[in-house]
Every structure is written in C-alpha cells, then in structure tokens.
C-alpha positions as CSV (number, residue, x, y, z in Angstrom):
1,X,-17.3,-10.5,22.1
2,X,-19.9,-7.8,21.8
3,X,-17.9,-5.6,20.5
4,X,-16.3,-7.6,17.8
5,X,-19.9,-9.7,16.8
6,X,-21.5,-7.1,14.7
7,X,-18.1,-7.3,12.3
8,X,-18.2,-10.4,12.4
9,X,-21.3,-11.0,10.6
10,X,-20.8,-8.0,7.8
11,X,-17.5,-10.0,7.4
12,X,-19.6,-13.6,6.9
13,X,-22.0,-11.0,4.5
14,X,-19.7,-9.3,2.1
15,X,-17.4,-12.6,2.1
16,X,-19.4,-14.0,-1.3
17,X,-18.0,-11.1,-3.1
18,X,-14.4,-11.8,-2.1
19,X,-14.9,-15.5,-3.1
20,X,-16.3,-14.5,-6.8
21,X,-13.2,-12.4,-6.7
22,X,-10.8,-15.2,-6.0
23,X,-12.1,-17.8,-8.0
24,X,-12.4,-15.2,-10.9
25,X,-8.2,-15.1,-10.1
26,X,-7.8,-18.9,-10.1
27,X,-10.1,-19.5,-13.2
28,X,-7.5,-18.0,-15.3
29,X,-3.4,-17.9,-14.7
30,X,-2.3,-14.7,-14.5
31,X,-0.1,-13.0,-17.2
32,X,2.4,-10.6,-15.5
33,X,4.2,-9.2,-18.8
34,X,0.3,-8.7,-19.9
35,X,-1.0,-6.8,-16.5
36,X,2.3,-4.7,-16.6
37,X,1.6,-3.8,-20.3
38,X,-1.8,-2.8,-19.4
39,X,-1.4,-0.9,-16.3
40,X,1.0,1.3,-18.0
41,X,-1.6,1.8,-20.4
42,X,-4.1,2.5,-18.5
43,X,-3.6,3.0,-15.0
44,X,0.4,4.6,-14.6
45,X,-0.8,8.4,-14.9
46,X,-2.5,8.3,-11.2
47,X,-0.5,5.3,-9.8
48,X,3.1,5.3,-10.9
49,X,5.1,2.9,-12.9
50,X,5.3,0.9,-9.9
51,X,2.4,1.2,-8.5
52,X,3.4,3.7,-5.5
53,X,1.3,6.8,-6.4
54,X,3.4,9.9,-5.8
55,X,-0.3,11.9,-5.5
56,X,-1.2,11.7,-2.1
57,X,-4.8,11.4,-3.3
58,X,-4.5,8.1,-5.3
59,X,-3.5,5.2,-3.5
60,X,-0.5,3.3,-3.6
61,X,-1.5,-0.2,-4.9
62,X,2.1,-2.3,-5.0
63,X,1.7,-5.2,-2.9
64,X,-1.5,-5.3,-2.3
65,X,-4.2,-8.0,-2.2
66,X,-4.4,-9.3,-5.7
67,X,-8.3,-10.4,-4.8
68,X,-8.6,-6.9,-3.1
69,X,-8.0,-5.4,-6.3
70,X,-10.3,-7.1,-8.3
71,X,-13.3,-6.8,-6.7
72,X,-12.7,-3.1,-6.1
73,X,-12.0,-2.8,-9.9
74,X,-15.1,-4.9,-10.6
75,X,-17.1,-2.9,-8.5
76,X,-16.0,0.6,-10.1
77,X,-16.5,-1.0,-13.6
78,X,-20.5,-2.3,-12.3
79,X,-21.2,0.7,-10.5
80,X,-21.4,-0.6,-6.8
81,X,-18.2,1.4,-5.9
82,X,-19.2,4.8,-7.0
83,X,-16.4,6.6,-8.7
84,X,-16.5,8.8,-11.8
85,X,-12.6,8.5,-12.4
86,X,-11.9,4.6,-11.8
87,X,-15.6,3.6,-13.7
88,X,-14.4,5.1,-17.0
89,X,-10.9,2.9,-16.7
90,X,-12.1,0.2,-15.0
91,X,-14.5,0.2,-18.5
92,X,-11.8,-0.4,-20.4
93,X,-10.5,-3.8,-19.2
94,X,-11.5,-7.0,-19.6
95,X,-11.9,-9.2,-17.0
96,X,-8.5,-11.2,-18.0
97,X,-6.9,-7.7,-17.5
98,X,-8.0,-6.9,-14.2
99,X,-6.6,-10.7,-13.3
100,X,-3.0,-9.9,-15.1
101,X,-3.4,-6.1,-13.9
102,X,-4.1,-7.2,-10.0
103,X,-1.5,-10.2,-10.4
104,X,1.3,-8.0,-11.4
105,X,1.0,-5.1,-9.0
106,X,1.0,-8.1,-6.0
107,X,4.3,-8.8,-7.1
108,X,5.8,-5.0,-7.1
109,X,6.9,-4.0,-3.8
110,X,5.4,-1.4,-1.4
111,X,7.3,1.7,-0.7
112,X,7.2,2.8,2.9
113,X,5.2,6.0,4.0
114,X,5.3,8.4,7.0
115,X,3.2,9.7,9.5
116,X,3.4,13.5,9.8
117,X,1.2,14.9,12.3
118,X,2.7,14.5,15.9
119,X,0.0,15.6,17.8
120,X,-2.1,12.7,16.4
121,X,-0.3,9.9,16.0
122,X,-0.3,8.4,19.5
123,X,-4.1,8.4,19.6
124,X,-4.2,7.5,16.0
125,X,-2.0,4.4,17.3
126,X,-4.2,3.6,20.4
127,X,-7.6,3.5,18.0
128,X,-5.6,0.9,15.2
129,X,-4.4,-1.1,17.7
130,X,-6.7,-1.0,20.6
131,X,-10.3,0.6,18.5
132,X,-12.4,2.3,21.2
133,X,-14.1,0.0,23.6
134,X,-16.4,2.1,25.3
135,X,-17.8,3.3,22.2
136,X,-17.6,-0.2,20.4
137,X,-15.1,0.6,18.3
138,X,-12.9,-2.6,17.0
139,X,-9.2,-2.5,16.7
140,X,-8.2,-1.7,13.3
141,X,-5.7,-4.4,13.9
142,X,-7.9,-6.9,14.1
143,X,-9.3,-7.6,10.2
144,X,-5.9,-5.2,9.0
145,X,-3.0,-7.1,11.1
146,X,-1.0,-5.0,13.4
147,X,1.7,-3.6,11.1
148,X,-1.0,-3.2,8.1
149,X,-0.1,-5.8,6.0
150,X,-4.1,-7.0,6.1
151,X,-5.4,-10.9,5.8
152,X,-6.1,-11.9,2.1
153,X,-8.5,-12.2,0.5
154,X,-10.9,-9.4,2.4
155,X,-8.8,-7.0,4.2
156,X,-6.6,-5.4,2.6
157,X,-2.9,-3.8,3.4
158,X,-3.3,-0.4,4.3
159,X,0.6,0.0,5.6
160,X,2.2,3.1,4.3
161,X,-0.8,3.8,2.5
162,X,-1.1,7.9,1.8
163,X,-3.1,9.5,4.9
164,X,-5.2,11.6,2.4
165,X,-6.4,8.9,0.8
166,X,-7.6,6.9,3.7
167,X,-8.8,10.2,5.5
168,X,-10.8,10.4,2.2
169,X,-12.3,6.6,2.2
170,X,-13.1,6.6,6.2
171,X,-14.9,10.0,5.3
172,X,-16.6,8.2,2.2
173,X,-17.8,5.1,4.6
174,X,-18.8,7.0,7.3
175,X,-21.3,9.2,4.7
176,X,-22.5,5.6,3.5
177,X,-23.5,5.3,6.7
178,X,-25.5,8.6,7.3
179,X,-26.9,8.3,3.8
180,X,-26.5,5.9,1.0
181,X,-27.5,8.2,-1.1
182,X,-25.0,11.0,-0.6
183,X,-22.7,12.3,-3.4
184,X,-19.0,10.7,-2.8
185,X,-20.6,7.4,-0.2
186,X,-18.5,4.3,-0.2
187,X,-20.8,1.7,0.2
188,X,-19.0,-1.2,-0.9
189,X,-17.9,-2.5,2.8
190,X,-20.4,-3.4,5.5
191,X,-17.9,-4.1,8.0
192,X,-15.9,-0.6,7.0
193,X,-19.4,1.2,6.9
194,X,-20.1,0.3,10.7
195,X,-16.6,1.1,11.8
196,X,-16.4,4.6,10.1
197,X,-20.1,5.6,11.1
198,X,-18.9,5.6,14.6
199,X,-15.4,8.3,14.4
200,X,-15.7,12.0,14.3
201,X,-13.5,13.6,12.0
202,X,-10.2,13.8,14.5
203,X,-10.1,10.2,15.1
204,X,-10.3,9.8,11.3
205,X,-7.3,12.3,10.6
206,X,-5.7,10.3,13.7
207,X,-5.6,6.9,12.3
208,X,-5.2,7.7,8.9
209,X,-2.1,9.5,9.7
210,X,-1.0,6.7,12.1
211,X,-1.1,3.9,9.1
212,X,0.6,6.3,6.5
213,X,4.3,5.3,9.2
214,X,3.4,1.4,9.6
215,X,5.7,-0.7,7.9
C-alpha cells in the first residue's frame, strides 16, 4: 500500500486535466474524414500516414488514447508540455481538430514493435511487471496494463511503442524531477515524474526496451 499511495494521489491530482480532455471530446462528435485530412496536413511528415512513425524518435500514435492525445496536444500548444517541435504544430489546430485528429488515429491500428537488446530485457521485464519494491518503485503494469495497452483516459498505451522514444520521455521526467527548470524536462505527469526520478539510466534503457516487444 505504501508503495503504490504516493501514485495514487498524483493520479487523484493530474485526473482534472484528463477530465477537461474528455469532456472537450464528448462536447463535440468527432469528424474522422476531417482528423484524417488534417493530420496528413499537418502531422504525417514525423508520424506516418498511419500514424506508426517509422523514426524511432517520434512516437507511434495509432491506437492510442484519444483523451491521451488531446491533452498532450493541448499542453504543447499552451506551453505546459515543453516542446519546440509539437508547440509550433500543435499552434496550428483548432481545438475541433485536435478532437477529429485524436478521434481518427484511435481508430488506425497499432503496428507491433520489438525489443532488441537481450541483455536487458529480462530485467526490463521484471521492473514493468513487478517495479522495484525495495526501492518503491511501482509496476509499470499497474496504471499501463500488463501487455501496454494502458487504462483510458490517463494512461496511455505504450505497447510496441519505439524504445528511443520512451528512453527519451523517462529521461525527460526523471530531469523534471531534479529540476523543473532544466532544458528538455517533461513536467506534465506527477505520477510519471515520481516514477522516473527513482531509475538510473540502465533500468531506463531496460524497460523502454522491454515495452518496444509487448503486444
């Protein structure tokens, strides 16, 4: 109980944020012909035409969250989600075409990834699934489900997801934690913030590796 309090209560915390999101999504029907129109527009260069990046440093966004989305494009386009890039596209759309945008890339279907790094993977396994006890470490399975499909609307799927990119954000998190202030900190997840703050740089190479094979 100890162990899993403390994310718990960010969860309770950042849980506002999500529920602006989704009612934001049920306000308004989504269009699907519009949000594929738009992301081809505006968002296919870094995340492919069906929303499986083939750049191992953009993520793969099919089938995920579609309240996940939106509140991470809502937060590059206001600032709280620091990221040169995504603030100067996120800029560009309406709030109606991050709904249709989200909406549609829901609906396209993930593509399976692969872990690569042998060495790594069985103790990138035993942190997603089990977390570190002694060092209070949570299970990434817990908020992220055990084959990283996530729980709508606040965690979102990270299965297949490309291991640079989630190296990248657990490195991001984990400088949020050791100052807000740095150049590059994620500081858009409490709950994420206190789990990274706590793994050294294998462990983060370990798990990140370990979701790119879920499926």
């Amino acid at each position: 109980m100890k162990l899993f309090a403390p994310l718990m209560l960010a969860a309770a915390l950042a849980a506002p944020a999500f529920a602006i999101a989704e009612e934001a999504q049920k306000a308004a029907a989504p269009d699907l012909a519009k949000g594929e129109a738009k992301f081809a527009a505006v968002c296919v260069a870094c995340h492919a035409a069906d929303g499986n990046s083939t750049i191992a440093a953009n993520p793969k966004l099919a089938g995920q969250h579609p309240q996940y989305l939106l509140k991470q494009l809502q937060e590059f386009k206001s600032g709280k989600r620091e990221n040169a890039v995504m603030k100067g596209f996120a800029s560009m759309l309406s709030d109606e075409d991050m709904i249709n945008i989200t909406a549609w890339l829901a609906a396209q279907k993930p593509k399976n990834g692969f872990a690569t790094d042998k060495e790594l993977v069985q103790l990138g396994e035993r942190i997603y699934r089990g977390g570190i006890p002694d060092r209070q470490i949570a299970a990434c399975a817990g908020c992220h489900s055990p084959n990283g499909v996530g729980i709508p609307a606040q965690y979102p799927r990270l299965s297949g997801q490309h291991a640079a990119y989630t190296e990248a954000q657990l490195t991001a998190f984990r400088a949020g934690a050791a100052n807000a202030k740095a150049s590059g900190a994620r500081l858009n997840s409490l709950p994420m913030t206190q789990v990274a703050a706590k793994l050294n740089d294998r462990e983060i190479k370990a798990v990140s590796d370990y979701i790119a094979g879920l499926r």
